[in-house]
N, CA, C and O atoms as a GROMACS GRO file, in nm:
protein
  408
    1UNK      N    1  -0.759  -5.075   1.741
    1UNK     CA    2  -0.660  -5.051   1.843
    1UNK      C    3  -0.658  -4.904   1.884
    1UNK      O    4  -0.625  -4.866   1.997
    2UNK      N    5  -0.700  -4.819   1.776
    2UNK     CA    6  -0.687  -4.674   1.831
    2UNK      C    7  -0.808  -4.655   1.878
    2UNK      O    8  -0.790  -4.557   1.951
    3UNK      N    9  -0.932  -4.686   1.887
    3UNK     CA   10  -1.036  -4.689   1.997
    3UNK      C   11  -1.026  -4.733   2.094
    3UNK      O   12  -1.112  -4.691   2.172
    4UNK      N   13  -0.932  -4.834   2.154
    4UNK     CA   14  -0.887  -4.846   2.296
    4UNK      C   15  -0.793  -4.804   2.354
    4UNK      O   16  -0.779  -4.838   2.471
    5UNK      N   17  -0.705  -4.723   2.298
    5UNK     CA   18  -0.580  -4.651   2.296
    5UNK      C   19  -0.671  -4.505   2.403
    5UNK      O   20  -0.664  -4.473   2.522
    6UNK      N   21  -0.757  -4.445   2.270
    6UNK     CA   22  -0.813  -4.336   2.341
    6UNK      C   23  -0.915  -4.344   2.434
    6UNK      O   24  -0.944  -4.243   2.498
    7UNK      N   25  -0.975  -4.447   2.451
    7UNK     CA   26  -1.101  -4.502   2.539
    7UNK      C   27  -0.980  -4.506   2.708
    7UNK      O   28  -1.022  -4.449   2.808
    8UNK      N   29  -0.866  -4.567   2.710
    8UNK     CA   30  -0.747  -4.584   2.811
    8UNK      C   31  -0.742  -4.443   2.834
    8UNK      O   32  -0.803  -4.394   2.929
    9UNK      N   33  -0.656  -4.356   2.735
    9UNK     CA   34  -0.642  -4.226   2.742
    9UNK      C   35  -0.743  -4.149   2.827
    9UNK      O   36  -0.714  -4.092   2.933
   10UNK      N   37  -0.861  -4.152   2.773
   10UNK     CA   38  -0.988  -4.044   2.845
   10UNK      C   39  -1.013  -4.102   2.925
   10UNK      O   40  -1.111  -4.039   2.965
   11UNK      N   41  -0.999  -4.211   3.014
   11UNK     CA   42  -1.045  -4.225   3.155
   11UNK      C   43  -0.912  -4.288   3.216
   11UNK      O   44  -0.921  -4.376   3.302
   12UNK      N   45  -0.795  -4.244   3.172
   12UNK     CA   46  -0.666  -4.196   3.290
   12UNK      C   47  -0.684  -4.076   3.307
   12UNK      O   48  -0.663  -4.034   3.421
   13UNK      N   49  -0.731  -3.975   3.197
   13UNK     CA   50  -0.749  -3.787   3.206
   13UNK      C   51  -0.826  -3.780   3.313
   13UNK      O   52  -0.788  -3.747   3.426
   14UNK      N   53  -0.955  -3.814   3.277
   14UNK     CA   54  -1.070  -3.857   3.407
   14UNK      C   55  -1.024  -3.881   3.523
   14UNK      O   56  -1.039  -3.797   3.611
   15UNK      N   57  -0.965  -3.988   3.544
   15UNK     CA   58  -0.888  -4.006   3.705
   15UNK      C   59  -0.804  -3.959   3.783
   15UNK      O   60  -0.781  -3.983   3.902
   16UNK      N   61  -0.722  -3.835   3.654
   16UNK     CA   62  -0.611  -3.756   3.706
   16UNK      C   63  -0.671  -3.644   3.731
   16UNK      O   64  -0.611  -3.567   3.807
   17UNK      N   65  -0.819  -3.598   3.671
   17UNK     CA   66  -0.848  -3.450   3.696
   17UNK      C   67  -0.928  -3.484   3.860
   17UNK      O   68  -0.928  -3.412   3.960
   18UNK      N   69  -0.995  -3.625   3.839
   18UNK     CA   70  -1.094  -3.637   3.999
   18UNK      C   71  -0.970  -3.650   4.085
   18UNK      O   72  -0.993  -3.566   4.172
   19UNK      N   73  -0.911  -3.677   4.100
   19UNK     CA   74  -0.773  -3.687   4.184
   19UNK      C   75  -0.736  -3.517   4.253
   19UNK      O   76  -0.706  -3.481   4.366
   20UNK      N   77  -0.761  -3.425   4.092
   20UNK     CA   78  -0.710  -3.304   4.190
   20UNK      C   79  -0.854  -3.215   4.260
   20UNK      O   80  -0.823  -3.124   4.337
   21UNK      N   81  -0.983  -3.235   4.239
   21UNK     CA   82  -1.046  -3.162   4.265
   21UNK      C   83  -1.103  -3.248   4.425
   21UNK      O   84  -1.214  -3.220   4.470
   22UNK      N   85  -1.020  -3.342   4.489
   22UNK     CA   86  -1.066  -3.316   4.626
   22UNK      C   87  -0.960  -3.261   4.712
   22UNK      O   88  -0.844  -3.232   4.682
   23UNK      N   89  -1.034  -3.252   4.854
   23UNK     CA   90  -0.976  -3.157   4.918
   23UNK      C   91  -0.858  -3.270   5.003
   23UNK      O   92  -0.845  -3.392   5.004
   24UNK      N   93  -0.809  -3.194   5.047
   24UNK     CA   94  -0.706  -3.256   5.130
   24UNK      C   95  -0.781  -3.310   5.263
   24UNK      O   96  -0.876  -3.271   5.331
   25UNK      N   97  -0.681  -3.431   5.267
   25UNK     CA   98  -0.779  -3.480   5.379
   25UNK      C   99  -0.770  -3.358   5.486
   25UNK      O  100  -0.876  -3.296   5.490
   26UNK      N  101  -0.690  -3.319   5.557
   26UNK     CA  102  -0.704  -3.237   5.725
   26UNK      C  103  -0.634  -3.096   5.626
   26UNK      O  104  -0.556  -3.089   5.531
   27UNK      N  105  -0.706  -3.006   5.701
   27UNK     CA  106  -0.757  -2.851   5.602
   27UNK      C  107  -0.695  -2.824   5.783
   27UNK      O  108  -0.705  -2.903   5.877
   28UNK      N  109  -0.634  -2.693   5.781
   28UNK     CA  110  -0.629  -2.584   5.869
   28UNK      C  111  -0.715  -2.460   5.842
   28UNK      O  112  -0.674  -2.380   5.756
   29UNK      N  113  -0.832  -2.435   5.907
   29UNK     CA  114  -0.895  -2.315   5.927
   29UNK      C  115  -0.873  -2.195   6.027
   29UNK      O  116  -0.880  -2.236   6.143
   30UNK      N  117  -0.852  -2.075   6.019
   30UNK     CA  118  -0.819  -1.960   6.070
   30UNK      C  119  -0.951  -1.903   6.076
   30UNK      O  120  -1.009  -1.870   5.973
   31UNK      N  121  -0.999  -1.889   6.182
   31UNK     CA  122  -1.153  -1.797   6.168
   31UNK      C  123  -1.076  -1.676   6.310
   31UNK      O  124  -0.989  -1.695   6.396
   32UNK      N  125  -1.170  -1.547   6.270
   32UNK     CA  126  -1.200  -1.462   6.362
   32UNK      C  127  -1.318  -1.424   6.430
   32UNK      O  128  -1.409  -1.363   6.375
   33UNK      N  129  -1.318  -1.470   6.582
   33UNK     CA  130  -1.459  -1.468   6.619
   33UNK      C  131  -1.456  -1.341   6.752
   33UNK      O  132  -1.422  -1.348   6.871
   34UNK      N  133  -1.522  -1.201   6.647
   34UNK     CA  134  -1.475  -1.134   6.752
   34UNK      C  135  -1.346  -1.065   6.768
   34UNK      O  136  -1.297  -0.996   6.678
   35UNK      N  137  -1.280  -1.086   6.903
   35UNK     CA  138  -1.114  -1.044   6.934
   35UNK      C  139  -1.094  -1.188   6.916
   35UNK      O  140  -1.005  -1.200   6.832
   36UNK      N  141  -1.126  -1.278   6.947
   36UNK     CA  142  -1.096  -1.430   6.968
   36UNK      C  143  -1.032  -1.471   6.850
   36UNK      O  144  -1.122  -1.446   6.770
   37UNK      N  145  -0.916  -1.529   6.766
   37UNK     CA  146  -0.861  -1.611   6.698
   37UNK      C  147  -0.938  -1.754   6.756
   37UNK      O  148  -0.969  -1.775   6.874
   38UNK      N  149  -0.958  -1.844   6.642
   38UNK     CA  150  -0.988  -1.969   6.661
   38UNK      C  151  -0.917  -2.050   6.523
   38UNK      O  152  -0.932  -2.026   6.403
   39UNK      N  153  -0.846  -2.140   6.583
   39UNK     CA  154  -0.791  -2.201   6.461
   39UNK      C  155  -0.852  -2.394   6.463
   39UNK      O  156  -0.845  -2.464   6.564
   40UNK      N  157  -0.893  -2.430   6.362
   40UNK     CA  158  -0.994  -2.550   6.366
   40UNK      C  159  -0.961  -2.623   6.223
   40UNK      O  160  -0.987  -2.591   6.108
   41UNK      N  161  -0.889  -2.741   6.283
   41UNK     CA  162  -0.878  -2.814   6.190
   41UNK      C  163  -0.988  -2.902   6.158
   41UNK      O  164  -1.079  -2.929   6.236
   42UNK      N  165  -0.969  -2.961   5.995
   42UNK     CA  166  -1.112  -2.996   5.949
   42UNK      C  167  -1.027  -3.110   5.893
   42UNK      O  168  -0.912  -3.111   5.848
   43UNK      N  169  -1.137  -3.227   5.911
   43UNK     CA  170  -1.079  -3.389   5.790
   43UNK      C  171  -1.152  -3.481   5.803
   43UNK      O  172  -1.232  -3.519   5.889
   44UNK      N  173  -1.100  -3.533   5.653
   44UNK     CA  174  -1.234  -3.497   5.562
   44UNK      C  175  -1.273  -3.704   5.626
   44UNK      O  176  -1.383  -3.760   5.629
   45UNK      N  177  -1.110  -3.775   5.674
   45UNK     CA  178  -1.140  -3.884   5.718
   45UNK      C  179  -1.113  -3.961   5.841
   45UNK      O  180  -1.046  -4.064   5.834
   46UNK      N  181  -1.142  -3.935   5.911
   46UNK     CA  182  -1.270  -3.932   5.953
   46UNK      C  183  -1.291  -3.809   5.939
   46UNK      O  184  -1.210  -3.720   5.963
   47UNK      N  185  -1.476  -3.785   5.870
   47UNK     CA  186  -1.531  -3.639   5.870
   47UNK      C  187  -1.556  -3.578   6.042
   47UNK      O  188  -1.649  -3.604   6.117
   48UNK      N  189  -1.446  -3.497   6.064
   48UNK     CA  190  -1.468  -3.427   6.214
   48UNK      C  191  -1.368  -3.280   6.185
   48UNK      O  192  -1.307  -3.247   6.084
   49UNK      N  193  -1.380  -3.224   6.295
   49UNK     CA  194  -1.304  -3.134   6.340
   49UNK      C  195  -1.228  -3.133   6.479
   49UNK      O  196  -1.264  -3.211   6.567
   50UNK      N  197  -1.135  -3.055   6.498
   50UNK     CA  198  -1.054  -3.033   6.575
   50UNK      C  199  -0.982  -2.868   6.672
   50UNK      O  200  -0.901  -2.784   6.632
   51UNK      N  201  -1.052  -2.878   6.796
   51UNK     CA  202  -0.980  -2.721   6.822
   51UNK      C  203  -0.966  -2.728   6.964
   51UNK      O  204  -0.999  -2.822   7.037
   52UNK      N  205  -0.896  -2.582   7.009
   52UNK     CA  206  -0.861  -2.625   7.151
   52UNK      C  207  -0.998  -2.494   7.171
   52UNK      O  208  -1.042  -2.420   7.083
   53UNK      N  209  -1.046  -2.503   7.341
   53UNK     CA  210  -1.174  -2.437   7.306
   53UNK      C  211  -1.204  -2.459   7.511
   53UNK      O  212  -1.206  -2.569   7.566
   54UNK      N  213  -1.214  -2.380   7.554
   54UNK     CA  214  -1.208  -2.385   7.689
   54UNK      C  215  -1.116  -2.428   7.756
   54UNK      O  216  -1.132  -2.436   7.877
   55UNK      N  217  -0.996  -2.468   7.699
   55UNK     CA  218  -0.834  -2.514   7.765
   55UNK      C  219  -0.857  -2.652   7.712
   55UNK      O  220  -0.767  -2.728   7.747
   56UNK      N  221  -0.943  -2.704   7.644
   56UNK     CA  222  -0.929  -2.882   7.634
   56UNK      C  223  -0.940  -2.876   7.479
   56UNK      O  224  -1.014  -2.818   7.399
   57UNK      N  225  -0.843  -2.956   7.470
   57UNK     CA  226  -0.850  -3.016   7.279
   57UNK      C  227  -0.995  -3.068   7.284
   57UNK      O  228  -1.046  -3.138   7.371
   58UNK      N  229  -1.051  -3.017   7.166
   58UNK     CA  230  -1.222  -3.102   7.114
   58UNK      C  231  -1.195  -3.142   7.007
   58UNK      O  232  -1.136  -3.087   6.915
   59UNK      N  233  -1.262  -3.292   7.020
   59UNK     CA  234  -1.244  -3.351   6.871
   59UNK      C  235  -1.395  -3.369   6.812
   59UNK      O  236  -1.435  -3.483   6.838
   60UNK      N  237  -1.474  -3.305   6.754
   60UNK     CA  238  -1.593  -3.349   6.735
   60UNK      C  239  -1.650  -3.378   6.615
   60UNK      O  240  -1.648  -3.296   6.523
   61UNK      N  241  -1.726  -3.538   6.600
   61UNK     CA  242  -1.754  -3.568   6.517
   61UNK      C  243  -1.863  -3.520   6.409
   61UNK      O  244  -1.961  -3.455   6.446
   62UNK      N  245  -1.842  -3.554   6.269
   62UNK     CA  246  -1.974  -3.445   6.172
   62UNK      C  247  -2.079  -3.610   6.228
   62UNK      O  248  -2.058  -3.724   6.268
   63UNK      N  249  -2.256  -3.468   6.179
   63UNK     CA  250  -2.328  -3.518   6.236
   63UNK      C  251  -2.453  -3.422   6.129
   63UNK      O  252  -2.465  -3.301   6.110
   64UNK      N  253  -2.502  -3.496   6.097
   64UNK     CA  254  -2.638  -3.436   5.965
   64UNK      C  255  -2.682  -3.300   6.045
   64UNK      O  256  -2.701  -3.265   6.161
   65UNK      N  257  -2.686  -3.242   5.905
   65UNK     CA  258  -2.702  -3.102   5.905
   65UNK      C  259  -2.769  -3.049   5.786
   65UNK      O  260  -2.726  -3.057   5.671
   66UNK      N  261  -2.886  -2.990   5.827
   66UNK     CA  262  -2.997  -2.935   5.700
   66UNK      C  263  -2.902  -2.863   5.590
   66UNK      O  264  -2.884  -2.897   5.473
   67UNK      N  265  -2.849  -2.757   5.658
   67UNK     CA  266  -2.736  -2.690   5.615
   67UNK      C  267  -2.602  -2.643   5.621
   67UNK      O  268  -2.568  -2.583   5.724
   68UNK      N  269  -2.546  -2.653   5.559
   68UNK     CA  270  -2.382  -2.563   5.628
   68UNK      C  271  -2.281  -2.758   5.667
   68UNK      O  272  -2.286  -2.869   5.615
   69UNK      N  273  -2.226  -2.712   5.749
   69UNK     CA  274  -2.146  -2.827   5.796
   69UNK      C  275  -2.151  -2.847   5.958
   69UNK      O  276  -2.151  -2.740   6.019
   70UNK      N  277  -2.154  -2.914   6.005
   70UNK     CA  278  -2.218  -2.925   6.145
   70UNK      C  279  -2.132  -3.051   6.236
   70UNK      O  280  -2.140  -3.162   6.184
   71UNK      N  281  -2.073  -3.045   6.331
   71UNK     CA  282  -1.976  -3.103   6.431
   71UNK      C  283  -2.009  -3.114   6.558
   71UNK      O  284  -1.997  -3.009   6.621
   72UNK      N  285  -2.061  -3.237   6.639
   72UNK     CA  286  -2.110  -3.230   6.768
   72UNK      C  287  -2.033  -3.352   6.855
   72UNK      O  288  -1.980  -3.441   6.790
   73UNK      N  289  -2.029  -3.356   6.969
   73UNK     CA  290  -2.001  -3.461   7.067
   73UNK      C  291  -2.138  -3.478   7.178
   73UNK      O  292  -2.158  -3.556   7.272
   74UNK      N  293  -2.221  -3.362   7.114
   74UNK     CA  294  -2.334  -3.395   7.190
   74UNK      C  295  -2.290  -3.240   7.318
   74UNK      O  296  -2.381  -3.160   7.341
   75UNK      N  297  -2.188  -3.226   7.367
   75UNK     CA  298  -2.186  -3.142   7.455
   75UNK      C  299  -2.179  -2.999   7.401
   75UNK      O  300  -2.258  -2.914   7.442
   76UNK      N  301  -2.032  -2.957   7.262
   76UNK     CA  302  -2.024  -2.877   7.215
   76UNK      C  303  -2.077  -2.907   7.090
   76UNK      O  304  -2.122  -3.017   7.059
   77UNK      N  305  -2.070  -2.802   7.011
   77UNK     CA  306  -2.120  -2.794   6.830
   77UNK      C  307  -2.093  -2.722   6.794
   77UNK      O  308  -2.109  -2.613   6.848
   78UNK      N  309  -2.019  -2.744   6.652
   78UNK     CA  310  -1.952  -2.598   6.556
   78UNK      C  311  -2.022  -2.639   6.435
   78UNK      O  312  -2.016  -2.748   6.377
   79UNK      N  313  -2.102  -2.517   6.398
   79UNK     CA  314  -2.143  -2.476   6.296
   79UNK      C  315  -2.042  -2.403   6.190
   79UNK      O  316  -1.949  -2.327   6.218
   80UNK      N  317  -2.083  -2.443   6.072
   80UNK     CA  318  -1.996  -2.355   5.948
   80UNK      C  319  -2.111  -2.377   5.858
   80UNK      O  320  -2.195  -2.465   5.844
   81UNK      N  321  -2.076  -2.237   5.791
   81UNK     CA  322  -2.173  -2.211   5.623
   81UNK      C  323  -2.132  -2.160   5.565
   81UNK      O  324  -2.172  -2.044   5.570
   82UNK      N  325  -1.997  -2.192   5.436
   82UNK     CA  326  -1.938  -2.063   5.371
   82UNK      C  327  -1.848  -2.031   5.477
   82UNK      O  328  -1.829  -2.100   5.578
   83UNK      N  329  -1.791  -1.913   5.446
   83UNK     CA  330  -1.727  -1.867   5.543
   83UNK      C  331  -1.720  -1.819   5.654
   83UNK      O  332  -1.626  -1.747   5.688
   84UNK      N  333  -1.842  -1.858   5.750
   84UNK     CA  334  -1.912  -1.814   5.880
   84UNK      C  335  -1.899  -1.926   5.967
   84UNK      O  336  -1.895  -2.040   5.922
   85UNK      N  337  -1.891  -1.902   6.088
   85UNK     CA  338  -1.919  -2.018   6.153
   85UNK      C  339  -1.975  -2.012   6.342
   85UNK      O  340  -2.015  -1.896   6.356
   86UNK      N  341  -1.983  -2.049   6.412
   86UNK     CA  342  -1.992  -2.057   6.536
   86UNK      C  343  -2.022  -2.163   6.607
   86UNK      O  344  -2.069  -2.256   6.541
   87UNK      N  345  -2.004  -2.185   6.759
   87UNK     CA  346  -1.998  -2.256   6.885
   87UNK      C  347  -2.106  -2.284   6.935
   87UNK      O  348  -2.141  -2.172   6.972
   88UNK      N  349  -2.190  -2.356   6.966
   88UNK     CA  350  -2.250  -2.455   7.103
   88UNK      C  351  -2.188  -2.464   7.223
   88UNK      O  352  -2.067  -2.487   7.226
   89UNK      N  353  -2.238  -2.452   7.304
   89UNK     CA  354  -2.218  -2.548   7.417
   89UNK      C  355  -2.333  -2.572   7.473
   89UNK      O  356  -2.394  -2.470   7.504
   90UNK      N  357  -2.397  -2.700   7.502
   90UNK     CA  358  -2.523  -2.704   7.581
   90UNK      C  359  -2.566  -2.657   7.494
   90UNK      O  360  -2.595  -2.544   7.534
   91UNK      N  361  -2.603  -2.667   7.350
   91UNK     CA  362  -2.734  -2.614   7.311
   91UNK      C  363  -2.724  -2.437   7.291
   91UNK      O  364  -2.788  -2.410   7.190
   92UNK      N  365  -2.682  -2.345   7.337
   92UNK     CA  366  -2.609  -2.234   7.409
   92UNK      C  367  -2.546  -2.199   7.343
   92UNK      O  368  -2.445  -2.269   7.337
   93UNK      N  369  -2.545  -2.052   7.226
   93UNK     CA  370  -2.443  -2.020   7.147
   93UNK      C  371  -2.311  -1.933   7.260
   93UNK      O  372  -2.324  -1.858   7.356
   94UNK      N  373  -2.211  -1.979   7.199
   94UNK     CA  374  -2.060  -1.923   7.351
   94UNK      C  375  -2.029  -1.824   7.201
   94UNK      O  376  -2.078  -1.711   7.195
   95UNK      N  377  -1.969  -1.862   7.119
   95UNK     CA  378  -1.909  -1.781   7.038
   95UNK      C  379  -1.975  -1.779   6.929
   95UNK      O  380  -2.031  -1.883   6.897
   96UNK      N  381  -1.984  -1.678   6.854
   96UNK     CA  382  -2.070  -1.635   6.728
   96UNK      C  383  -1.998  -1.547   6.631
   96UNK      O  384  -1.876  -1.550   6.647
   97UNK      N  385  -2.038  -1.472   6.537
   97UNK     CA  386  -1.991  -1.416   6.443
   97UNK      C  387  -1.802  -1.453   6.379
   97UNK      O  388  -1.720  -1.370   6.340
   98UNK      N  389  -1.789  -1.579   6.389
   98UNK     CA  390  -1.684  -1.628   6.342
   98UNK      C  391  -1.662  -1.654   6.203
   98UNK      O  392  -1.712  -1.755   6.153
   99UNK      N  393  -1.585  -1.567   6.127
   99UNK     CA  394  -1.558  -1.573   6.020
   99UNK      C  395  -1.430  -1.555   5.935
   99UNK      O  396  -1.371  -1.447   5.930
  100UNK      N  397  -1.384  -1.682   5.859
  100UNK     CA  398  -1.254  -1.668   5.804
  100UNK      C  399  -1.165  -1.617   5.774
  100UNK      O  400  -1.187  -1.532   5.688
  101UNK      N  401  -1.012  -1.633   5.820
  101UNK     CA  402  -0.944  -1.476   5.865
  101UNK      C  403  -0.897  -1.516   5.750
  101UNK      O  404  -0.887  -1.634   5.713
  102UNK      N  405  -0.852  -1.367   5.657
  102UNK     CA  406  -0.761  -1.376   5.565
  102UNK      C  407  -0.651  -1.358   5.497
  102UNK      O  408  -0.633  -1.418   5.391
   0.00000   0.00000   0.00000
């Protein structure tokens, strides 16, 4: 009985520690790109992002990426790596050197 007692025990511990090490689903990001403030929400379900970005809310979906984290609708694209990030449009970097305000 006390081998299933603690066998219960160590994988409720287990499920309570994986429980805290994910992220919240929708994250608020603060980046500085430039003079430009950009604030870009991130979640995690559906995996997309969210920002306002030429006067129009963009919602753009994640989309495979060699590296970093990567968000497209096909028209715009936001790149992130770490704490860096930048803009697409057309293929076309608009904003660059964006990096997490603190």
């Amino acid at each position: 009985m006390n081998i299933r007692f603690f066998g219960f025990l160590l994988l409720f511990t287990l499920g309570a520690c994986s429980r805290l090490t994910h992220q919240p689903p929708v994250q608020t990001l603060h980046y500085q790109c430039g003079t430009l403030p950009l604030t870009v929400r991130q979640s995690t379900q559906p995996p997309q992002v969210s920002m306002i970005l030429d006067g129009r809310q963009l919602t753009l979906p994640a989309v495979v990426s060699a590296s970093g984290a990567r968000y497209s609708d096909g028209h715009y694209t936001f790149w992130s790596k770490g704490n860096n990030a930048f803009i697409e449009r057309e293929g076309k970097i608009i904003i660059n050197d964006c990096i997490i305000a603190g």
